[in-house]
C-alpha positions as a printed Julia matrix, in Angstrom:
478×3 Matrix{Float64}:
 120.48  65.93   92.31
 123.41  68.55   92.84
 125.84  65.88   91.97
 124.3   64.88   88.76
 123.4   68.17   87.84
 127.65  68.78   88.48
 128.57  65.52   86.2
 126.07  66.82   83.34
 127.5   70.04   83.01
 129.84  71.21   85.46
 129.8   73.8    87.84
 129.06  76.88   84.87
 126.02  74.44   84.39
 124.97  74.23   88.0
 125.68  78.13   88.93
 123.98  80.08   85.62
 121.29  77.45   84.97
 120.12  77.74   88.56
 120.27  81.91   88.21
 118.34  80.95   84.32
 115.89  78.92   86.3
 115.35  80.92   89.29
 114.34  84.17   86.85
 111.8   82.25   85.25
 110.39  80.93   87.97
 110.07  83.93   89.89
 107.91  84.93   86.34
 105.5   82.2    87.08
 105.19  83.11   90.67
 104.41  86.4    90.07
 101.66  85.12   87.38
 100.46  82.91   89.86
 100.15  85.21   92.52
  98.01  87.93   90.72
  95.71  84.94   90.23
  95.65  83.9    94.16
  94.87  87.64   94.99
  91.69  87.61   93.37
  90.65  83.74   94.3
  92.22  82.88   98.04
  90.44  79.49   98.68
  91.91  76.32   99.71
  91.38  74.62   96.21
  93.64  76.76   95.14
  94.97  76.21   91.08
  92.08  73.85   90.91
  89.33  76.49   91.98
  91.19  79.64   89.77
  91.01  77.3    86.62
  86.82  77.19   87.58
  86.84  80.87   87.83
  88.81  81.76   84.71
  87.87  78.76   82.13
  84.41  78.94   79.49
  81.68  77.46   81.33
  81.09  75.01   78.26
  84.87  73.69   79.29
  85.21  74.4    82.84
  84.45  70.96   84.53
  87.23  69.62   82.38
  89.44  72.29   82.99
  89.4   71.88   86.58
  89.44  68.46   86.29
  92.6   68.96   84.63
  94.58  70.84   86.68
  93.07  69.08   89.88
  94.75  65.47   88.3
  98.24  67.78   87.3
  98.21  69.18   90.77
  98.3   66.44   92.52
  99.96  64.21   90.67
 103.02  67.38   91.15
 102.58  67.12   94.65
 102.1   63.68   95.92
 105.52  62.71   93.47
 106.86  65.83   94.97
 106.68  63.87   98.72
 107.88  61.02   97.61
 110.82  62.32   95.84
 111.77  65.03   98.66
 111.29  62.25  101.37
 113.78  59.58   99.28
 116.43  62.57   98.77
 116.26  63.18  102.87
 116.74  58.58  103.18
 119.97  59.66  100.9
 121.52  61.99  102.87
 120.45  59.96  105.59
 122.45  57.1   104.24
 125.37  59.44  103.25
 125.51  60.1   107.06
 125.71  56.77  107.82
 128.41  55.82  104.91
 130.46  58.91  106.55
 130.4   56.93  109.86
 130.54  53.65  109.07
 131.69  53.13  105.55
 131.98  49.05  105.79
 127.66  49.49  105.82
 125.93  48.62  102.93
 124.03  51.35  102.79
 121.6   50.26   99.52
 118.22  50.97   97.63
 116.36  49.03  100.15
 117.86  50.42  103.28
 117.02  53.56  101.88
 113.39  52.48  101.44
 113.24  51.64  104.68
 114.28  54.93  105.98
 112.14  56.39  103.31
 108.53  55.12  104.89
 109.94  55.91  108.36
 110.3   59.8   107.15
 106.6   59.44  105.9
 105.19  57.69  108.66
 106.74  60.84  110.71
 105.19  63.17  108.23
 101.89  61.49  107.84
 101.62  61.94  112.1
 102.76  64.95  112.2
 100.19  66.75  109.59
  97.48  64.51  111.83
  98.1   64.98  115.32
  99.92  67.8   115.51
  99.0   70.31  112.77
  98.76  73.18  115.51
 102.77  73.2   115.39
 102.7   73.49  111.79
 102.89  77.65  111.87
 105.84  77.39  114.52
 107.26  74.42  112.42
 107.24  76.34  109.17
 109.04  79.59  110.78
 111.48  77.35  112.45
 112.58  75.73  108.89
 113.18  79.15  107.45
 115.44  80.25  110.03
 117.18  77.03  110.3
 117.4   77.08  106.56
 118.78  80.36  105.91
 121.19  79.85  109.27
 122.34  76.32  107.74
 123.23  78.16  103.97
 125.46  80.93  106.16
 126.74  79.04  108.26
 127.76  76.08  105.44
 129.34  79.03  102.99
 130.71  80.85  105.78
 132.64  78.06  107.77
 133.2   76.07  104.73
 134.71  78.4   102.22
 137.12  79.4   105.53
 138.11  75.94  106.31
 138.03  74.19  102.65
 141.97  74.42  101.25
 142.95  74.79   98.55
 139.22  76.37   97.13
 138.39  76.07   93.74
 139.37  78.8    91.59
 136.68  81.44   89.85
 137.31  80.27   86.84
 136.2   76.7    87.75
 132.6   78.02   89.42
 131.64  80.09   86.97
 132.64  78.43   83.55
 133.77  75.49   83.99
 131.71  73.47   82.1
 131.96  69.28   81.9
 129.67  67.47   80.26
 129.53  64.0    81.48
 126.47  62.93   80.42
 126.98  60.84   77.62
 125.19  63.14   75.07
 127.44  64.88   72.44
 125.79  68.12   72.61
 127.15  70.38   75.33
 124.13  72.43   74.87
 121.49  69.53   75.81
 123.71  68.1    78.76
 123.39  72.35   80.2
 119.86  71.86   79.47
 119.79  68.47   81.93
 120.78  70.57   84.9
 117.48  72.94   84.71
 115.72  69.75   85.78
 117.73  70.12   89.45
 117.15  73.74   89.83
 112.92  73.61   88.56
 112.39  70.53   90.38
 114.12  72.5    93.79
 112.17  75.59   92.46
 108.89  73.91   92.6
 105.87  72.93   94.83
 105.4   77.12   95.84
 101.52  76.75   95.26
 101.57  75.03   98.55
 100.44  78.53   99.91
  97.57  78.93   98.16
  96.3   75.56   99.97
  96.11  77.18  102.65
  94.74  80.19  102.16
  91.44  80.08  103.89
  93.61  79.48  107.28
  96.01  82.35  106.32
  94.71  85.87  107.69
  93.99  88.43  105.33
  94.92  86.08  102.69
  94.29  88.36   99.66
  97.36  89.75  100.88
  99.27  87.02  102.35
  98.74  83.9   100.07
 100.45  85.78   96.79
 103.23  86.75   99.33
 103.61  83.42  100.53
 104.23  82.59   96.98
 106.35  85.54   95.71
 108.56  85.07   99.22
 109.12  81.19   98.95
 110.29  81.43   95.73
 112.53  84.4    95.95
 113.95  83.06   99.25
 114.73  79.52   97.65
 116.47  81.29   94.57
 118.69  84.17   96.32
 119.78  81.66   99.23
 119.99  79.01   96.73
 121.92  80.95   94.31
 124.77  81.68   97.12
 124.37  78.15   98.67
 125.63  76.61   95.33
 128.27  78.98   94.5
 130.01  78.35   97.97
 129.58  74.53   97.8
 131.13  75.01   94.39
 134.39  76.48   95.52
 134.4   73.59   97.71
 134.63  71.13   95.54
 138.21  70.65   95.15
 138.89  67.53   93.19
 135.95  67.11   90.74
 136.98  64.02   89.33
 137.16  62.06   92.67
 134.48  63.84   94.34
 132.19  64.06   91.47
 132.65  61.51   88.95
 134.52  58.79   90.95
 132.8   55.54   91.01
 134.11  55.56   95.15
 132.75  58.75   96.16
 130.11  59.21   98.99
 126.44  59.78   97.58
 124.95  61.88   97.2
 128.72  63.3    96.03
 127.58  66.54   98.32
 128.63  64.8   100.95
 132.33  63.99   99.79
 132.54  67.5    99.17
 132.03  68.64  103.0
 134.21  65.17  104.2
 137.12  66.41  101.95
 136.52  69.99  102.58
 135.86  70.64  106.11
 135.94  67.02  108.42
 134.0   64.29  109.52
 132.77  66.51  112.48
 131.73  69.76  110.34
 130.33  67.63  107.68
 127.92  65.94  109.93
 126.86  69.48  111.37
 126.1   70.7   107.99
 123.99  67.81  106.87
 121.5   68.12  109.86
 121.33  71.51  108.46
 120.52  70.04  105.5
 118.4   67.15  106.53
 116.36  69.63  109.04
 115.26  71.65  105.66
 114.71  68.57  103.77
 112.23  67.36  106.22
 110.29  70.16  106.91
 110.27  70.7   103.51
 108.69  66.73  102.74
 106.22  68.07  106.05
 104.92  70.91  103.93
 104.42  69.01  100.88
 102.34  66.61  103.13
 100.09  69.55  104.73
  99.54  71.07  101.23
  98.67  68.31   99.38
  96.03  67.26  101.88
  94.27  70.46  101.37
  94.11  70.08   98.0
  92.88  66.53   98.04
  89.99  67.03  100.64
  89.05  70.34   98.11
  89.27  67.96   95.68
  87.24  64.92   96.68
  84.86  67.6    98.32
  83.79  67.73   94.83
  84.08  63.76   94.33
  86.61  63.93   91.85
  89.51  61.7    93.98
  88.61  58.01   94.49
  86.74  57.6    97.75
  86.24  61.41   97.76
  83.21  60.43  100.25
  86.28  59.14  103.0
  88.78  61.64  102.15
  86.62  64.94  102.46
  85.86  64.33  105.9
  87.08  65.62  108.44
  88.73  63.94  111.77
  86.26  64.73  114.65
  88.93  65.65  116.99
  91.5   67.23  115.35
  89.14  69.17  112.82
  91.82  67.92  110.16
  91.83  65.86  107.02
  93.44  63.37  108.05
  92.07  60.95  105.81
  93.56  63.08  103.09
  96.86  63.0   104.63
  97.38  58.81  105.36
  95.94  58.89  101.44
  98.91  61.18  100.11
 101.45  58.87  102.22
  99.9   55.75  100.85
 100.68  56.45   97.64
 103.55  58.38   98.12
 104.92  54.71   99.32
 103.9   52.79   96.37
 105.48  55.48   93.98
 108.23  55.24   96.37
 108.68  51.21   95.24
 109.99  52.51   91.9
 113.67  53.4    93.68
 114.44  49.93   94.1
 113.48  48.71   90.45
 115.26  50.84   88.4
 118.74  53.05   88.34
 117.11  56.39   87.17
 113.6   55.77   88.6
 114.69  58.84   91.2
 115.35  60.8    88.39
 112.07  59.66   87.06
 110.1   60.61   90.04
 111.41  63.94   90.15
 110.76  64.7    86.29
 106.84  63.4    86.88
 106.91  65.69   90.01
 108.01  68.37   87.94
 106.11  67.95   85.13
 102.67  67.17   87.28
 103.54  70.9    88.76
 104.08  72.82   85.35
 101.19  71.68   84.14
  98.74  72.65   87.03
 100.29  76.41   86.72
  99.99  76.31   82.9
  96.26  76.1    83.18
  95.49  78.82   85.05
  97.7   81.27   83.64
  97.07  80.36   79.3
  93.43  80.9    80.9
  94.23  83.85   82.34
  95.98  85.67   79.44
  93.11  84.41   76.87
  89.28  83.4    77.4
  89.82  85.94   80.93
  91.65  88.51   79.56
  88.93  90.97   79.77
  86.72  89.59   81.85
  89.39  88.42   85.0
  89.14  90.87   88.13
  92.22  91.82   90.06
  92.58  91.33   93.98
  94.73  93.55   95.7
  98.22  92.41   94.66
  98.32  92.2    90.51
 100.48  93.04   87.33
  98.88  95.75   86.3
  99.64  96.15   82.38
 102.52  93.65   82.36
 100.21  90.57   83.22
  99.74  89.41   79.61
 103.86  89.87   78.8
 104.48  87.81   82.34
 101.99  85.15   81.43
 103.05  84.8    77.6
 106.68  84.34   78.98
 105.53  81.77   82.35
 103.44  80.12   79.7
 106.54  79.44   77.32
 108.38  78.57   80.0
 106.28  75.9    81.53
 105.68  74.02   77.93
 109.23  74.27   77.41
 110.4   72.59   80.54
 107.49  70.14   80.46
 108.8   68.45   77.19
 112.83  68.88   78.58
 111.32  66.91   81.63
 110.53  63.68   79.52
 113.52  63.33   77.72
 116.58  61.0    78.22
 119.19  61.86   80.9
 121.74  59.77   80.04
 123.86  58.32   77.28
 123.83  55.58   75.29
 120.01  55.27   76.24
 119.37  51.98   77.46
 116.56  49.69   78.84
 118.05  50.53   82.55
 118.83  54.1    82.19
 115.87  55.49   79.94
 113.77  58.13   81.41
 110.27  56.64   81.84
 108.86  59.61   83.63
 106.13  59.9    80.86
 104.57  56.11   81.89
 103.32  56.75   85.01
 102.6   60.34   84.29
 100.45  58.86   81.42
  99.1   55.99   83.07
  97.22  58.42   85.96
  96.17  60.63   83.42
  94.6   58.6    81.19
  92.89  56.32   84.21
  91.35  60.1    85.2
  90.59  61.18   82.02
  88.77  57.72   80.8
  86.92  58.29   84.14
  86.08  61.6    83.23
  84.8   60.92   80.0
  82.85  57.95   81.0
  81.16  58.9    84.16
  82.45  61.75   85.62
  81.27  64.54   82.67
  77.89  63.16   83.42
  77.91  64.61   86.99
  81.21  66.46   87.98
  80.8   70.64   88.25
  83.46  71.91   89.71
  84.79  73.38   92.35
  81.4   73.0    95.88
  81.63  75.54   98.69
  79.57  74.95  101.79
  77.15  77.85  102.48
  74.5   77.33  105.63
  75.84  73.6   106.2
  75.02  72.6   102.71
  77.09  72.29   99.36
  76.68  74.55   96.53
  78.12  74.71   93.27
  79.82  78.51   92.7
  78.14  79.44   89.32
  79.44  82.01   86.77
  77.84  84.97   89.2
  79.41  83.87   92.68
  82.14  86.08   94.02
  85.01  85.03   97.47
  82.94  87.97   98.39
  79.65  86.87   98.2
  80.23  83.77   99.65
  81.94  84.99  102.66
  78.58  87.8   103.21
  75.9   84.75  102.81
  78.47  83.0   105.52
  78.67  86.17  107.8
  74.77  86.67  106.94
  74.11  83.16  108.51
  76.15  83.42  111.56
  74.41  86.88  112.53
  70.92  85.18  111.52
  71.76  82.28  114.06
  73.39  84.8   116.77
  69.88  86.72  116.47
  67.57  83.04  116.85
């Protein structure tokens, strides 16, 4: 994505878009968070939407944003685990350039990655705390140690004038201002998928606390390290048109950028930097989404909810949930080897699957809950409505950008077709919906005293965790 995002508008593009994206975002996250304070549960933008919509409209509302959520995460896996089987492949090209290192070689490595993931977030879920910690470190050590060792070794560096606004627009469009507007789809779709903590918030301690920090932290992390990460790759790149828009460079073109710059030797140290955050980063996709999707089909809104809310005897996990996500992941996966842009494709649909679920939450937060919405401990205070008005604009905005051509002349093979499958899911769930599942869907179930109950307009986090700590001292006392 970096390189594309360089060919559409140049390193200016790359460096202020990012910093344009990364404010925004942090917007949403902050919205976002204010609404996880008050509702930690595992269902997470899915069980705020049943706490903040009319009751008249809140099966359809959480409906919804259940569909948009996962849709945004199980592209989201799919599209982080092909962009690992390309560096993966760049690797390989570094080594042994007379390999043909194509679409379906990539696919290959591409369900290897997943197979890995789908294990690991079954067997070994126990490591996932460790695993997590270990990918920050090694993240934030990979960005220093990249910037550091390859702005000293990298001669001659590109000159400030070049990073900062230098712009190239090689997209084929004739407005300069559109092909800027291309590169917010790398630095969203990189800024996205931060919800993942609020899946997990009823196996985070004190979680009215830690899930919105979770949040705030992942997404200020990503866009300060980020934000440096780019700007020293940038002076890096020496010879744009060879490195970025030559037909012979290495993809993705990141990779020519370290060969040229720093070695065979250095560039293969800083792409298992890169790889190691890539994969962790597909592994925590996996985890997430598999909470959502057994709090999800705990309600019987996924197909063979009945399977997929279970949970494995042994490992007290849902792994059904998990080999579910992977499955399709796969299939969507199929889509790299059909068509030229179908990775851009996959992102845009991750994206825009993502947008949408926080969109939901927060226009419902800011309207029909404006007075009636209850603060946890970590809130806005009397900016919430101006933070939600501007994450609201900002989601709608990028949701349309997100369907829109990314190259020129449009073509058969290079049109953006992110809105068909998008479409296609949504209007399979929402025929479903309006067929059969209005007739019995509720919302969001808890399980209180071994049995499911629907949370009705008067239930509270609160009161459900008292009946559950009134039950366990009732059965301590029999």
């Amino acid at each position: 994505m970096w390189g594309d995002a360089m060919n559409d508008a140049g390193s200016l593009g790359v460096i202020w878009g990012w910093f344009i994206t990364g404010t925004f975002t942090m917007i949403v996250a902050m919205s976002l968070a204010e609404i996880c304070s008050a509702y930690p549960t595992t269902g997470g933008l899915y069980f705020w939407v049943s706490r903040l919509a009319p009751p008249k409209y809140m099966p359809l509302a959480c409906w919804l944003t259940g569909w948009f959520n996962w849709i945004g995460l199980v592209f989201g896996i799919t599209s982080v685990d092909l962009g690992l089987s390309q560096f993966i492949a760049g690797v390989i090209n570094v080594w042994q350039p007379e390999v043909d290192t194509s679409v379906y070689m990539q696919y290959g490595i591409f369900v290897g990655i997943l197979f890995i993931h789908g294990c690991l977030n079954s067997f070994a879920v126990s490591w996932n705390g460790w695993m997590n910690q270990f990918a920050f470190y090694a993240n934030m050590l990979g960005i220093l140690l990249i910037v550091v060792v390859g702005l000293s070794i990298t001669r001659p560096l590109a000159t400030g004038d070049f990073v900062f606004s230098e712009f190239y627009n090689g997209s084929g469009f004739s407005s300069d201002g559109y092909a800027f507007l291309l590169v917010i789809l790398q630095s969203q779709y990189t800024l996205s998928g931060y919800d993942s903590a609020a899946h997990m918030s009823e196996e985070t301690k004190n979680s009215q606390h830690g899930s919105p920090f979770g949040i705030l932290t992942a997404v200020a992390a990503n866009v300060v390290s980020g934000f440096i990460f780019l700007i020293g790759v940038s002076f890096m790149t020496k010879d744009f048109m060879n490195q970025i828009v030559g037909e012979n460079a290495i993809q993705p073109q990141m990779v020519q950028v370290f060969v040229d710059g720093v070695g065979q030797a250095w560039t293969m140290v800083f792409l298992i930097f890169v790889m190691v955050s890539i994969f962790f980063c597909g592994s925590s996709l996996t985890l997430g989404s598999s909470r959502m999707v057994y709090a999800f089909a705990r309600d019987g809104a996924m197909p063979l909810s009945e399977r997929l809310h279970k949970l494995d005897s042994r490992t007290k996990n849902p792994v059904n949930a998990v080999w579910f996500n992977v499955i399709i992941a796969g299939v969507v996966g199929v889509l790299y080897m059909i068509n030229s842009t179908a990775y851009e494709a996959i992102v845009s649909v991750n994206t825009i699957g993502s947008q949408l679920s926080y969109l939901v939450p927060i226009v419902l937060r800011i309207t029909v809950s404006r007075t009636s919405f209850s603060p946890g401990p970590w809130n806005l205070g009397r900016y919430s409505t101006i933070a939600g008005v501007l994450s609201s604009c900002w989601l709608l905005f990028t949701c349309c950008l997100f369907i829109c051509p990314t190259e020129a002349p449009i073509t058969a093979d290079n049109m953006n077709y992110a809105i068909a499958p998008f479409a296609f899911i949504m209007l399979l769930s929402g025929g479903y919906f309006a067929i059969w599942g209005r007739k019995w869907f509720t919302g969001p179930v808890r399980v209180i005293n071994g049995q499911e109950v629907v949370l009705g307009d008067d239930d509270s986090i609160t009161s459900v965790k008292k009946e559950k700590e009134e039950f366990a001292s009732s059965s301590s006392s029999n």
